[in-house]
N, C-alpha and C positions, 0 to 999 in steps of 0.2 A: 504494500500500500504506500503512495506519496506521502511524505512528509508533508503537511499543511502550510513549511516553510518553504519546502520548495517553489520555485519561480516556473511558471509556464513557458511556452515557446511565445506564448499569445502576450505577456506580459510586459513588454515595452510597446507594442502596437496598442494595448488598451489601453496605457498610462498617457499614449500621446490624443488618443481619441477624446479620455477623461480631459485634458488639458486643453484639446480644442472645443470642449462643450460651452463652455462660457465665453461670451460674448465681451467682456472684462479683458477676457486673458488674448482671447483673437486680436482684438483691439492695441494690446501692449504687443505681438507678436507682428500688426501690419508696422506698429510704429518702429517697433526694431528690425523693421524689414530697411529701415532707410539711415542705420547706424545703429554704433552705440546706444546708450541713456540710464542718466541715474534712476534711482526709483523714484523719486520727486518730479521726476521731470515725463516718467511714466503715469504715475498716480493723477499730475495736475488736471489733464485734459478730460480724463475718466471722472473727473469729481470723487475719486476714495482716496480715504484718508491712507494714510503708508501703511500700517499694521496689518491692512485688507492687501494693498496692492503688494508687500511684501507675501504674504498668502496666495496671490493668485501667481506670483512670480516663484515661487518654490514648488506649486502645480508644474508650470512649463517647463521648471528645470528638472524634477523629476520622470517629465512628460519627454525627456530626453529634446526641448523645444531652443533652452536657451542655454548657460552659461554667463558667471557671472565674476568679478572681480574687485577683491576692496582694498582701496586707496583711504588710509585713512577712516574715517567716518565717512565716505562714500564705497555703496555698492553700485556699481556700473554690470547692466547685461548687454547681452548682443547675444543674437540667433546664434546657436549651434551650426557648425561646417556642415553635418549633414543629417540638418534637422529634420529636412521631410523624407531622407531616404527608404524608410521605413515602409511611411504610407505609399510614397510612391511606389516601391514593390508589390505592397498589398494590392494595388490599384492596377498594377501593370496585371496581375498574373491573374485578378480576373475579368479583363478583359480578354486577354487572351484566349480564357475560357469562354468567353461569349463569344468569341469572333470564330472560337470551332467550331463549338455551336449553331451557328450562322452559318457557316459552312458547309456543314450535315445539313441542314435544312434546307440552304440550298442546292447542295446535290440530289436529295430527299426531292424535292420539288420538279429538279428538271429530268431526273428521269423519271417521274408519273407524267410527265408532258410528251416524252418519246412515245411512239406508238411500239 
C-alpha cells in the first residue's frame, strides 16, 4: 500500500492547476509575465493587503509558477524558467490524442463512403 506521504506523478501538475485557480494569483502571474516585482508592488494593483498577496505568492511558488529572492526586507519574484512546461505537456499529449482520434474517424468515415 502507498505511503499517504508519498507524492503522485499527478502532483506538480495539480499544485500548478490549484495555483492557477485564482484569479488573484493569474493576475500576479500576467504581471510577472512583464518582469520582476516586489510583493508591494504585486499586492498594490490587486487591492490585498501583503499577508494575502504573500499567500497567494507561496501558492505559485509551490504551484512550481514562480520563484522568488530576498534582498534585505524585500522579496522580489519572477516566473519560473519553465513555468508552464508542465501544462504545456499535459496539453500537448492530449491533443494528440484527439487529433488520433480525429483520425480514426476520419478514416472510419471515408471508407463507409467507398462503395
Amino acid at each position: 500500500m502507498p505511503s499517504p506521504h508519498a507524492s503522485s506523478p499527478t502532483e506538480p501538475l495539480d499544485r500548478l492547476f490549484v495555483a492557477l485557480a485564482d484569479g488573484n494569483r493569474r493576475a500576479m502571474v500576467d504581471r510577472l509575465s512583464r518582469g520582476p516585482a516586489s510583493v508591494s508592488e504585486l499586492a498594490r494593483p490587486l487591492d490585498l493587503r501583503l499577508p494575502s498577496a504573500v499567500k497567494h505568492l507561496a501558492v505559485l511558488e509551490a504551484g512550481g509558477l514562480v520563484l522568488s529572492d530576498k534582498a534585505g526586507r524585500v522579496r522580489t519574484y519572477r516566473i519560473a524558467p519553465d513555468a508552464f512546461g508542465g501544462l504545456e505537456a499535459w496539453v500537448a499529449e492530449r491533443k494528440a490524442l484527439w487529433h488520433r482520434q480525429f483520425d480514426a474517424l476520419d478514416a472510419l468515415l471515408a471508407a463507409q463512403d467507398t462503395p
